[in-house]
N, C-alpha and C positions, 0 to 999 in steps of 0.2 A: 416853570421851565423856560430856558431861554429858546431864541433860534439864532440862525448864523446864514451867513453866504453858504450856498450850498457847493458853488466851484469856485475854488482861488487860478486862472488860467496858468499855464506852463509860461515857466518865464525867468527871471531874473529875482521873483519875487515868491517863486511858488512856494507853497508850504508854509509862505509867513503868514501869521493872521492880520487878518483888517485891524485897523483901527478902533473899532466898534463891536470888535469879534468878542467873546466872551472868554475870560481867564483860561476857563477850562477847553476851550477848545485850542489844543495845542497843536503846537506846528511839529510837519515832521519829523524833526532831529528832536523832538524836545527830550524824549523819554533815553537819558545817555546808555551806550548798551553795557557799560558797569551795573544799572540797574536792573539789570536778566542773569539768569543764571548760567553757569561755562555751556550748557548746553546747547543755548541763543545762539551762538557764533561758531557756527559750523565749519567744519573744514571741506565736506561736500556739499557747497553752495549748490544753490539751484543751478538747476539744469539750464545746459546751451538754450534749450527751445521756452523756454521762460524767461520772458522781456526784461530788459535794463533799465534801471530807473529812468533813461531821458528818453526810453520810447511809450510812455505812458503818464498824461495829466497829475499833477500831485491838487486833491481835492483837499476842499478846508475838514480837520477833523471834526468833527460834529460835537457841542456838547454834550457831553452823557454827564445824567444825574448819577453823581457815582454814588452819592448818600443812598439816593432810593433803592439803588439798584444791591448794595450790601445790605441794606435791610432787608429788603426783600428775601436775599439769598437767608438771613437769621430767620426769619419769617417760614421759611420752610424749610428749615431745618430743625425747628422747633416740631415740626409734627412729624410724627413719627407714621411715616407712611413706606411700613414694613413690607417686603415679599414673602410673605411667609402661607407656610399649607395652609388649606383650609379658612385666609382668614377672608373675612368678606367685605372689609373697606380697607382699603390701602390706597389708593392715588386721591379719592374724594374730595377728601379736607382740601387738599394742596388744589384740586381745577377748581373747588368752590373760590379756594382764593383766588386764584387766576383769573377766574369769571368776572371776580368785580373788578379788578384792575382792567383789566380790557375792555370791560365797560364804562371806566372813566376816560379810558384814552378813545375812546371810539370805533373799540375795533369788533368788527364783525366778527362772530365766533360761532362755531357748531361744537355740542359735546353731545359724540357718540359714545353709548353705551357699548363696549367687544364682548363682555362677560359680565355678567353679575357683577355689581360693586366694581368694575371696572371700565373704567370710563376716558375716553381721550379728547381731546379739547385741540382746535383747530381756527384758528384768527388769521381773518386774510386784511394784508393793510397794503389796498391801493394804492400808486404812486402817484397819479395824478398827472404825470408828466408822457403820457400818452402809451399805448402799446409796446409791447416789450416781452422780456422773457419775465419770468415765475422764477423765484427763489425762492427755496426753504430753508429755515434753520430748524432744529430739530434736538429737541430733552426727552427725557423723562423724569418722573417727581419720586417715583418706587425707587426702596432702598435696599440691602441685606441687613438682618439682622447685627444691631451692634455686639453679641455676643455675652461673654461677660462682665456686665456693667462696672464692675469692681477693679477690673483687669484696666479700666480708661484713666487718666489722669484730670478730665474734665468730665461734666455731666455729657452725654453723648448726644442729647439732646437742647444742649443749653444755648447752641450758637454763640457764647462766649469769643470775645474777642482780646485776645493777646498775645503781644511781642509780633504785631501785623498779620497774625493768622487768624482766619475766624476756624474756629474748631467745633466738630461733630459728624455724626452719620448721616454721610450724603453731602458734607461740605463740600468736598470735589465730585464727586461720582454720585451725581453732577449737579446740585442743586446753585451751586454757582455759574454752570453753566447757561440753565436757563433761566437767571435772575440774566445775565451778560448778553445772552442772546435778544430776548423781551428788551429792554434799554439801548442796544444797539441799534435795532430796530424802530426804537420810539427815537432816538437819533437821527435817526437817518430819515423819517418823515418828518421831523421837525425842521430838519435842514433846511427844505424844500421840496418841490415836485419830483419824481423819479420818474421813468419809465417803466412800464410793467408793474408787478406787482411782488410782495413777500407775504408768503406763507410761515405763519409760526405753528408750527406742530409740536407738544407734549402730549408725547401718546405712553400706554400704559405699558405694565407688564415686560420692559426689555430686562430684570433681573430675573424673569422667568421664562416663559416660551416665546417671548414677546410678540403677544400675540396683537398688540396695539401697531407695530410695523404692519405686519399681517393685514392686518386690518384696512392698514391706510393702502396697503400695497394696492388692495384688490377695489380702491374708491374710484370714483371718478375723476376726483380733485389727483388723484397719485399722477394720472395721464397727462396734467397740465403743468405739470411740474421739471423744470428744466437743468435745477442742479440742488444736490441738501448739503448744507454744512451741517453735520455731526457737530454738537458741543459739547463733546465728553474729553475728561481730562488725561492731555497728550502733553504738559511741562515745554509747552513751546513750539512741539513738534508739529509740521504738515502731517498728517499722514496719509501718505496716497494708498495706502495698502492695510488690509488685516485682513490676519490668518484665519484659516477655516476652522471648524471644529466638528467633529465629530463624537458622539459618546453613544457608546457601544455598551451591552449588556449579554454576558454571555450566562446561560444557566449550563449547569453543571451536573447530569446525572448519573450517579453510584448507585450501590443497592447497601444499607442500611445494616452494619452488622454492630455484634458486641466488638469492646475494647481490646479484650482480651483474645478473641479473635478474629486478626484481622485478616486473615488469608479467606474468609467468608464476604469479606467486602470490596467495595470498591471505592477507594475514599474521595469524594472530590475535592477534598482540603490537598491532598497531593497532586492530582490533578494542577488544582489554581496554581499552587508555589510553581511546577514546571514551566505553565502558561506564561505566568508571569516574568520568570527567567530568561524563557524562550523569545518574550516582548522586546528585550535589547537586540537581540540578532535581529529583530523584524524593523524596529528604528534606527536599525543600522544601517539596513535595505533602503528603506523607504528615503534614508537624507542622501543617501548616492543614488537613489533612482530621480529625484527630484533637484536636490541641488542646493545651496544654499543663496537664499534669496539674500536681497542685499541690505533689505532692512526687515523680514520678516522672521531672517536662519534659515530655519530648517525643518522637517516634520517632526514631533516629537511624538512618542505613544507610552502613556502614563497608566498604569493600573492606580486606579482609583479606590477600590472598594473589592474586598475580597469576607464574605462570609459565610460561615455553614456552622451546622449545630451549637446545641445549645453548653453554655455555661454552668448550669442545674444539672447537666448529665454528661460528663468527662470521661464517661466509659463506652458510649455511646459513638460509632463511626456514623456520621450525616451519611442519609441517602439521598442529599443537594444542596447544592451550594452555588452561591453567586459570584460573579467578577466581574468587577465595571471598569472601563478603558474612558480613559480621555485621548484623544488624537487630535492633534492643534497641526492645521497643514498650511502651506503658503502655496501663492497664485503658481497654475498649474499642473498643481497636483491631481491624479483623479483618484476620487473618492472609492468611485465603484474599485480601482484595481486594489485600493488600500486594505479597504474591504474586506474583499475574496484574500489576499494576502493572511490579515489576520485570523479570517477562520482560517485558513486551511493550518496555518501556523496551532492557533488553538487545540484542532483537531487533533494533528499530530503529535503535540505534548500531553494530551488527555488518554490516548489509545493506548499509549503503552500502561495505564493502570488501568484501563479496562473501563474508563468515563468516556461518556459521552457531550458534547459540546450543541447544544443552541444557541446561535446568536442573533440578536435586535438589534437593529440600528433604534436607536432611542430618538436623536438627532441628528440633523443635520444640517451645517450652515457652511457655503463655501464661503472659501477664501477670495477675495476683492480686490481688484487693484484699477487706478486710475492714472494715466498717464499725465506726467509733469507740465504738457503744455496743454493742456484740458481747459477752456474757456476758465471753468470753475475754480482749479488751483492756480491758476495765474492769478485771478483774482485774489484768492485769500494770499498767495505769495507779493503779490504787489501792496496789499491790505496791512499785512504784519513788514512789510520793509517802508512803509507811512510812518506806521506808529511807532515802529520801533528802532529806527535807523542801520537798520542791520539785515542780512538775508536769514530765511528761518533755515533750520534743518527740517530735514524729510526723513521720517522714519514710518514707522508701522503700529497697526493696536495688536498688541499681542494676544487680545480674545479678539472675539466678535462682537458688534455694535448692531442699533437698529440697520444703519446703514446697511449692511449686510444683507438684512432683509427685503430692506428698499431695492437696493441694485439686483438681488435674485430673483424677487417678486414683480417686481415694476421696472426693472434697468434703468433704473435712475443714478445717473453720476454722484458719487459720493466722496468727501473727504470728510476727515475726521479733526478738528482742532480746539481745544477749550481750556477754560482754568484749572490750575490741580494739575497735580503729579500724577503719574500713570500710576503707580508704581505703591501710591497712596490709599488707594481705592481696596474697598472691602476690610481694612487693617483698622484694630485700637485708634484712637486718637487722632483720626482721621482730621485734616483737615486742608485752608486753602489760603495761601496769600492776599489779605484784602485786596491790595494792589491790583491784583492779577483782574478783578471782576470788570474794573472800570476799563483797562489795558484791553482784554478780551472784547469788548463792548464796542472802544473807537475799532478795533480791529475790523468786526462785523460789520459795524456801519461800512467804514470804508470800502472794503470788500466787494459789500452788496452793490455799492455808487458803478468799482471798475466793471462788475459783473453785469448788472443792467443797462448802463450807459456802453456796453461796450458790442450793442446789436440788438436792431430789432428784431432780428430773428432768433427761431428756437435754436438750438442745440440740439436737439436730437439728442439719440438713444448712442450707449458710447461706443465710440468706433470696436470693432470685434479686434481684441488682442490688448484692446487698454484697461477696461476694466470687465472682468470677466468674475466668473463664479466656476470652482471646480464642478466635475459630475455630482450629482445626487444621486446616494444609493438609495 
């Protein structure tokens, strides 16, 4: 691998590269913004309170080994490191490989064990360049099932590369995110000295409880930590915000009669359909009691899962039956009011057939938001207007990320931004723009450079009102 000047000064010249610089370290207009997709060029640029390009240094882009770093991404793509019940290896393979690459690059690592077979890996790479704040970027390697394998147009597993996409499960979401992040990183100390230091965190489990967040939430290293870039795929997007979610469980109890009589029973199959009927009036409420956020919507409440008795016995009224609610909320919402809303709403579509309504909060993750002139998103917004001569858009994740967890558990500032389509993620034939790994890569490095160079001091915990977490029921 090469190195490079680490700062080109503001000037007349900035952004051009030395004479000695390396091909691939491109200057900032290199990447034309024809080369991004309509969604690049926003019509709601950044915000007032996020700096102009001539009030902040244009640094040299850093080499990024874009070969290693798309292999890499095949590399784990190739194993199939499922979320699945009951299984008891799933992230393993992917930190064992991790481990050795970070062992060749020299970077300190801890892997903690959260669960059984589930394990999270953690590399701190010193700047050198004296005192300073703590950056995180932040993946994970667990996938969802690719589903029906048949149903794919490529092996799902194959990391194949065609017509500039690498394709499979977990190409975006996000295994190119932390091949982009890892390279960016190795970028950015190649360059030169920094100040402060970056933390690379793949932690486990965020396709499930993610309970590898959780984990890091509650470390010691969580407290020293001053701002996480999220690399899950957002197609360009900033995101200073995602929605909450909630998933609700409500059981259903009737009393158990024949078919043929059903004035003996109490069905909670009629029950659920009212419940669920009733579910529009209650998201009708909740997006006028809340409001429509401006990249996040609105609150949505989705019945997920409605069952009761069996298929063997059609004569048979169920004495219970279940209904699962997904609730996706945006910054400001409170949970607890949504809550008490839904039962009470439940309740009363249940009573008139004579069922009864218990409900579980299953889950809970608020909704997040971080403000535009946030040390951290000026940086990633200065970062991606380097590389890619253009202002990003700011939009939202429309589920929940680790990040989520981070900011609820540890109040650590979070933005969300990686390779991959949002939009891509969990579907067939998934997959990612080569291009995008390398693009994503100089982004981070840069980023990290405005972010660390830009105070010796912490940042702190984020101001109350920028980035917040709704109530927890």
């Amino acid at each position: 691998m090469h190195s490079s000047p680490s700062v080109v000064p503001p000037g007349p010249d900035a952004g051009v590269p030395a004479a000695d610089e390396p091909s691939n370290a491109l200057p900032s207009n290199a990447l034309p913004s024809s080369a991004l997709p309509s969604n690049a060029l926003p019509s709601d640029a950044a915000p007032s309170d996020t700096p102009s390009p001539d009030a902040l240094p244009s640094y040299a882009l850093p080499p990024v080994d874009e070969a290693a770093a798309v292999a890499l991404t095949q590399d784990l793509v190739r194993l199939r490191t499922v979320n699945a019940a009951g299984a008891t290896t799933v992230e393993q393979p992917a930190v064992d490989l991790l481990c050795r690459l970070f062992t060749e690059f020299g970077w300190p690592y801890d892997v903690v064990e959260v669960a059984p077979g589930r394990p999270n890996v953690v590399a701190i790479v010193e700047g050198g360049g004296g005192p300073g704040r703590t950056l995180m970027f932040e993946g994970h390697t667990d996938v969802v099932t690719e589903g029906d394998a048949a149903a794919w147009s490529v092996d799902p597993y194959g990391a194949e590369i065609r017509d500039g996409r690498l394709w499979g499960r977990g190409a975006a979401d996000m295994k190119s995110g932390v091949a982009a992040m890892i390279y960016g990183v190795r970028a950015l100390q190649q360059a030169g000295p920094f100040p402060g230091r970056v933390v690379v965190g793949v932690l486990c489990d965020e396709e499930g409880l993610m309970l590898g967040a959780k984990a890091f939430a509650a470390s010691p290293m969580a407290a020293e930590v001053d701002g996480v870039v999220v690399c899950e795929p957002e197609g360009y997007e900033v995101c200073t915000s995602a929605r909450g979610g909630i998933r609700l469980r409500l059981d259903l109890h009737g009393v158990m009669a024949h078919g043929a009589m059903p004035q003996e029973g109490r069905n909670p199959l009629v029950a659920g359909a009212r419940i669920v009927a009733a579910l529009a009036e209650a998201e009708k409420w909740a997006a006028g009691r809340y409001g429509t956020h401006p990249h996040a919507g609105t609150v949505t409440v989705t019945p997920t899962v409605l069952r009761a008795g069996d298929p063997d016995q059609l004569n048979v009224i169920p004495g219970h039956g279940v209904l699962g609610i997904d609730v996706r909320t945006v910054p400001g919402a409170d949970h607890v009011e949504i809550v008490e809303r839904l039962r009470q709403t439940a309740v009363a579509a249940a009573a008139d057939v004579g069922v009864t309504v218990e409900l579980t909060v299953v889950d809970d993750r608020p909704a997040v938001e971080i403000a535009a002139g946030h040390p951290l998103v000026r940086a990633l917004v200065a970062g991606h207007r380097q590389v890619h001569g253009a202002e990003p858009p700011f939009g939202a994740v429309p589920g929940t990320t680790d990040g989520t967890i981070l900011t609820r558990d540890a109040g650590l500032p979070t933005v969300v931004y990686g390779p991959g389509g949002k939009w891509i993620a969990h579907q067939k034939d998934e997959y990612v723009e080569v291009r995008e790994i390398a693009e994503y890569a100089r982004v981070y490095a840069v980023a990290a450079r405005y972010f660390l160079d830009g105070s010796g001091s912490r940042t702190g915990p984020p101001d109350p009102g920028t980035q917040e977490g709704g109530d927890v029921a």
